[in-house]
N, C-alpha and C positions, 0 to 999 in steps of 0.2 A: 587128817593131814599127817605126811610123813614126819617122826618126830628127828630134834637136832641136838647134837651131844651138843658141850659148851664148848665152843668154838675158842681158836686165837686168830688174831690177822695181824699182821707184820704192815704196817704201812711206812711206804720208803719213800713217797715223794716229800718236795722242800714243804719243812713247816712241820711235817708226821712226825711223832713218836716211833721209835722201836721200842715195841712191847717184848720183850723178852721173857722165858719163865716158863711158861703155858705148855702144854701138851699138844701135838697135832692129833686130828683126828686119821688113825690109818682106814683102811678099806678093811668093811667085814663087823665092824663093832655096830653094834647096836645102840643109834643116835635117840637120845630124847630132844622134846619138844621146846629148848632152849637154846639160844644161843647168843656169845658174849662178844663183842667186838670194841677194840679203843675206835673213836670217832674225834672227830677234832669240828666244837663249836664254833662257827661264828658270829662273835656279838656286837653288831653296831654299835660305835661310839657317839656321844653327847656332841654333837658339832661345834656347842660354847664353850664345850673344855678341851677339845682335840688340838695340839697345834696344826699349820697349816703342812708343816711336811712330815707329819705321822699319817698311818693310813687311816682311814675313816673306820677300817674293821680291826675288831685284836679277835685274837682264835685261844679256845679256850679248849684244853685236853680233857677228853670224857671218855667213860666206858657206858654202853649201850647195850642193855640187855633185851632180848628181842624172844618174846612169848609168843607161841599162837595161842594160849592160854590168857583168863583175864586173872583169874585165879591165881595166877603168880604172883610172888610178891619179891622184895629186894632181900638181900640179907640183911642180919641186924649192923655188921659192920659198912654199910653202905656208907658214903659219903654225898654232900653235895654236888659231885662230878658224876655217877652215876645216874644213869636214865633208866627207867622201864618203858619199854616199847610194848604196846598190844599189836600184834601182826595181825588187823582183822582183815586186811585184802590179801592176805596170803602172798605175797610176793617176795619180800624178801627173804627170810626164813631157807626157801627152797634154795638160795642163793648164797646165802653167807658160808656153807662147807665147799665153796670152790678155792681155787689155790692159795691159802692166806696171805702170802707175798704179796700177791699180784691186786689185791682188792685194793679201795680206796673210800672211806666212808668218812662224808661230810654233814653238817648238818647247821639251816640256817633258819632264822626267822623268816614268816611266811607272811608280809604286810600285808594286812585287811583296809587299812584307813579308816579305823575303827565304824567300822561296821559288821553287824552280823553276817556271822555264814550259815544261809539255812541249811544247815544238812541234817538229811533224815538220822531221830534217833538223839537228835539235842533238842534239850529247853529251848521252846521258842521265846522266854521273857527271862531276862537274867539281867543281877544288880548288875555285877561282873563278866565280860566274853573272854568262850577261852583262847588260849593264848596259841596260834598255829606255826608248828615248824615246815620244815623240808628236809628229807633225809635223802638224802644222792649216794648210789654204792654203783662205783664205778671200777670197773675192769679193768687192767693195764693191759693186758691184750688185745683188748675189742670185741668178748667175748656177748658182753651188754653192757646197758647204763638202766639202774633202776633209778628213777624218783619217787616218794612217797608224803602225800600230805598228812601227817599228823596233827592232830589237837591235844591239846592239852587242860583239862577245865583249871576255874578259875576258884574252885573249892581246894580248900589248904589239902596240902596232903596226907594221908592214913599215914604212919609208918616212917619209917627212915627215907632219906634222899629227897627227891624234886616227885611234884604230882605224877603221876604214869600218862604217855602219851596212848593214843591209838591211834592206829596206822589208820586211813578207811580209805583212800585214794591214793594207788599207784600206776604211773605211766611208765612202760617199759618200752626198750628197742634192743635186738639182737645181735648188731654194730653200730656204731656210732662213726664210722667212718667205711664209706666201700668205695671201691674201683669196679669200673666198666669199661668195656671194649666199646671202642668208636661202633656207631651205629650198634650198641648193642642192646638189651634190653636188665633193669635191675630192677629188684626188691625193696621196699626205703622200710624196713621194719616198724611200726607203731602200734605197740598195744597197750592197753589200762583196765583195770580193774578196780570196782569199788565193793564199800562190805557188806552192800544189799542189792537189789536186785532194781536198776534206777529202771524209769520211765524211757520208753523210745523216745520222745520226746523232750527231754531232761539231756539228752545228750549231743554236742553241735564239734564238728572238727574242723579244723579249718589248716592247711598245706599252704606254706609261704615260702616261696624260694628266693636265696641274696645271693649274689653275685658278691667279688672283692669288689669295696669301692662304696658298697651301699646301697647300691642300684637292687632295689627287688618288687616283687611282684605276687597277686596269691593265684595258684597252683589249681586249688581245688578247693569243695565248701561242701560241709554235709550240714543241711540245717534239720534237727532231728523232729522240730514240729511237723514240719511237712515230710519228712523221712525222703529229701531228692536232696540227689549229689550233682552240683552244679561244677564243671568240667570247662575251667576258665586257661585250661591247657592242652591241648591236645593230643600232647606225648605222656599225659599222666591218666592211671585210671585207678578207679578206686574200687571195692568188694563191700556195695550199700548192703547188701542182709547181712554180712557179717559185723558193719560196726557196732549194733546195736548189744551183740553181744563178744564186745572188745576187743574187736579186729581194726585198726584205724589206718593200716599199709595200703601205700599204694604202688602200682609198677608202672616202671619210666619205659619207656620205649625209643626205638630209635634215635639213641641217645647221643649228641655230638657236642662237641669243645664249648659250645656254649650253654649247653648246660649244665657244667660241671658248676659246684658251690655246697652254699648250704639250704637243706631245705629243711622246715619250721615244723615241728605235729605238733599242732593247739588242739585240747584235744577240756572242753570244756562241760562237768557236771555241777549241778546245782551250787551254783557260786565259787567253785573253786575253779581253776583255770589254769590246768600243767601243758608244761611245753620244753620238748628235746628236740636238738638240733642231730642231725647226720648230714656228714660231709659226702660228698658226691664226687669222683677224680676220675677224669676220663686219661686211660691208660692204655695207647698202641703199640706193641710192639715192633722195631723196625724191620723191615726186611734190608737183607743184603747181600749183593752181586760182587764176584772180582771183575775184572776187563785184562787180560785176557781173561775170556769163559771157558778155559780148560783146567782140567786138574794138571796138565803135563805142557813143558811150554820148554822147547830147544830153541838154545842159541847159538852163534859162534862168539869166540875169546873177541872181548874189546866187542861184542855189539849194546846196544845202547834199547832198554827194555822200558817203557809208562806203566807200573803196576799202578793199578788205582782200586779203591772197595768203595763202592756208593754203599750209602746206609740208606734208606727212603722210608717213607709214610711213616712216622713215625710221632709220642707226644707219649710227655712234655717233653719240652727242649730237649732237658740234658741227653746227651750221650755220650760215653767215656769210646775212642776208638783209638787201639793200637796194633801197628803192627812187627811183627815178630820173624826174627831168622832164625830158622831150626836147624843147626847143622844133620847131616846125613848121621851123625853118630849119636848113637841114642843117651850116650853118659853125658855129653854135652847138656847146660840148658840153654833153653832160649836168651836171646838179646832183642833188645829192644832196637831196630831200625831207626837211624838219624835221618836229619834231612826232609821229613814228612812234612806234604803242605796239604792243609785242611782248604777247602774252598769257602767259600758265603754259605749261611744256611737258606734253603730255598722252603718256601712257606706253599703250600699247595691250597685251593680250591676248599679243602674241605679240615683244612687250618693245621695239618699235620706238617710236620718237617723232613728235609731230604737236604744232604750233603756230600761231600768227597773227599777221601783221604787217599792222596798218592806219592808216588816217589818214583825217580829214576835210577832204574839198574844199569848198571855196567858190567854186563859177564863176564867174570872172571872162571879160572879153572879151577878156584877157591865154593863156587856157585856150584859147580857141577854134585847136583843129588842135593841140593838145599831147598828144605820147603818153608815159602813164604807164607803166612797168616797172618787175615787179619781179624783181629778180636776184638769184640763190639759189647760193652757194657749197657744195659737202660732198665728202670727200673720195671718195665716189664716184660723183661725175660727173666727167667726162673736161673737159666745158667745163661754165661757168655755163647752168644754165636762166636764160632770161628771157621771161615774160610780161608782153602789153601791152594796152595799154586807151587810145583814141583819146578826147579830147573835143570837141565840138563845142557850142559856145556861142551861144545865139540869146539875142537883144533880149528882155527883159524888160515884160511889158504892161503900160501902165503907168493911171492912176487915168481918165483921157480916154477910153481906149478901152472899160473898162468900164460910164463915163458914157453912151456914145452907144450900146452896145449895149441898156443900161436903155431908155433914151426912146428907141428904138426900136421894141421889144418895146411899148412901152405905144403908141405914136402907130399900131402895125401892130392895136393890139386894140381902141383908139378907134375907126378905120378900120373895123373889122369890125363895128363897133355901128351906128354910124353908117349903112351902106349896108343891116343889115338891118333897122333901121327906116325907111329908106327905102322899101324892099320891101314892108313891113306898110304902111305908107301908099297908095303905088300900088297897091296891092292893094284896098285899101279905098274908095279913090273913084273906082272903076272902075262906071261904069254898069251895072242890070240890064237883062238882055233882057227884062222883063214885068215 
């Protein structure tokens, strides 16, 4: 296994420590097989001594030394708050030299109801059972979420500090929260590992999908006795040769507004039973049209213009739309257009949104060379769309020119009378031959 210098992690959510002090690891140094991290315990309280408006947990600040080695041991100045972790699933270890800021390690009691946990590799007859944690190292970008089952026996411990745990069961995911495009198809990441080599059989997953509200359903079932994956959804599919050797993913397909939530990997070995949630968020981005559909749009002074921008198909709700008067001069900045009426939101068929944002122009000579846009915010576009529309304003005709076009037209049809009675005349007193 690749080895790990000693590590620092900065933990910034409410409740963490700021460790300070510590060294980062840069790129290029050569890591040994340790690594040290603050973690923050959580220890249920005595329900007969709790008042009623304390919370039922208090959190207890620890450092957590994390070996692929058993052979480690603590320093002699160790205290009661330090842990030794044996990393025998190998999982975290690879994980804890990511961006120390951004980490997050917790770590709780793992309720048995006092009962044995047969896991290979422990005393099947003991005065005492040992005692099982949960160690959670979660990502602040969404980069993963590890859980890990440790135990910890129930023999005093060699040495300074608390007994050493061993890791032997971890469930991992690669995001804990993703986005998909309507009808599209996604990933739900679920993997685990333990620190021998379990039985096909020994191993059972089972996919639960919730809705907000509570409303859920299960998804999918791999029962490892009989090794079939029973497909109680028909947009999900699961990779049966693979679970067996720690693949538990499965892919969504044709994916729509009602499937968006959380879905459950239960993901169940020899008595222990882990389970990570991933949020599921279906995300369209809008499309959208101006009206007029031209980029260049002439008017005359004083005429009266409906700019409108539909936004369409679109989810979730929100959408931020403005729009914008760009004068022709580029040192100018934009303003924001008054006056703007939004219509109803209009709900489509396949449960996506569509709307209208317009206003009335009145060309002014102020207008001429002004481009209008409108720009459209939603959380899934990358940048704002903006759409534009150029005006060009021409001189208004004004009551003279109408005038002369009239007496025109009449002095052009006098003229036409005039010469053809002319013609009838000359005609007329034209001498006969005989």
């Amino acid at each position: 296994m690749v080895g790990r210098e000693m590590l620092a992690l900065y933990l910034l959510s409410p409740g963490l420590l700021w460790i300070s002090g510590w060294n980062m690891v840069e790129a290029g140094m050569r890591l040994r097989k340790v690594s040290q991290l603050p973690c923050v315990l959580e220890i249920p309280l005595d329900p007969s001594v709790a008042l009623e408006k304390e919370p039922r947990l208090q959190w207890q600040h620890i450092q957590l030394v994390v070996s692929s080695s058993e052979s480690q041991t603590l320093p002699h100045q160790a205290n009661g708050d330090t842990f030794l972790l044996y990393d025998k699933a190998g999982v975290l270890l690879p994980h804890v030299d990511e961006a120390m800021e951004k980490l997050e390690c917790r770590m709780n009691h793992y309720l048995t109801a006092n009962t044995q946990i047969m896991w290979p590799g422990l005393p099947r007859r003991q005065a005492q059972l040992p005692t099982w944690y949960l160690v959670t190292l979660n990502d602040a970008d969404n980069k993963f979420r590890i859980t890990t089952f440790c135990f910890q026996p129930a023999d005093p411990a060699q040495g300074p500090g608390p007994a050493p745990l061993s890791g032997v069961f971890s469930l991992y995911t690669k995001a804990s929260d993703v986005q998909v495009k309507l009808q599209g198809t996604v990933l739900l990441s679920c993997g685990f590992t333990v620190d021998h080599t379990p039985e096909a059989e020994a191993v059972d997953v089972t996919w639960i999908f919730r809705q907000k509200g509570g409303w859920h359903r299960e998804v999918l079932k791999y029962a490892g006795k009989q090794g079939q994956v029973t497909h109680l959804h028909q947009q999900a599919e699961a990779f049966p040769s693979e679970i067996p050797r720690g693949n538990a993913s499965i892919r969504l397909t044709n994916v729509g507004v009602k499937d968006q939530g959380s879905y459950f990997c239960s993901v169940s070995v020899a008595g222990l039973h882990g389970q990570l949630s991933i949020d599921v968020a279906v995300v369209e981005a809008p499309k959208v049209t101006l009206s007029p559909q031209t980029p260049a749009l002439t008017l005359e002074e004083g005429e009266e213009q409906k700019l409108a921008c539909h936004v369409s198909r679109y989810f979730p709700l929100e959408a931020h739309v403005q729009w914008l008067r760009e004068p022709i001069e580029g040192r100018m900045l934009p303003e924001a257009v008054r006056n703007v009426i939004f219509s109803n939101h209009r709900q489509s068929g396949d449960e996506t949104y569509s709307f209208s944002s317009y206003f009335l122009l009145t060309a002014s000579r102020r207008d001429d060379g002004v481009r209008y846009t409108c720009r459209v915010e939603h959380e899934g576009l990358r940048f704002p769309i903006r759409k534009s529309i150029t005006i060009r304003v021409t001189e208004r005709s004004g009551p003279e020119l109408w005038l002369f076009l009239i007496l025109s037209v009449i002095l052009i049809a006098l003229l036409g009378c005039l010469l053809k009675n002319w013609h009838q005349v000359r005609s007329t007193g034209k001498r006969k031959p005989y």
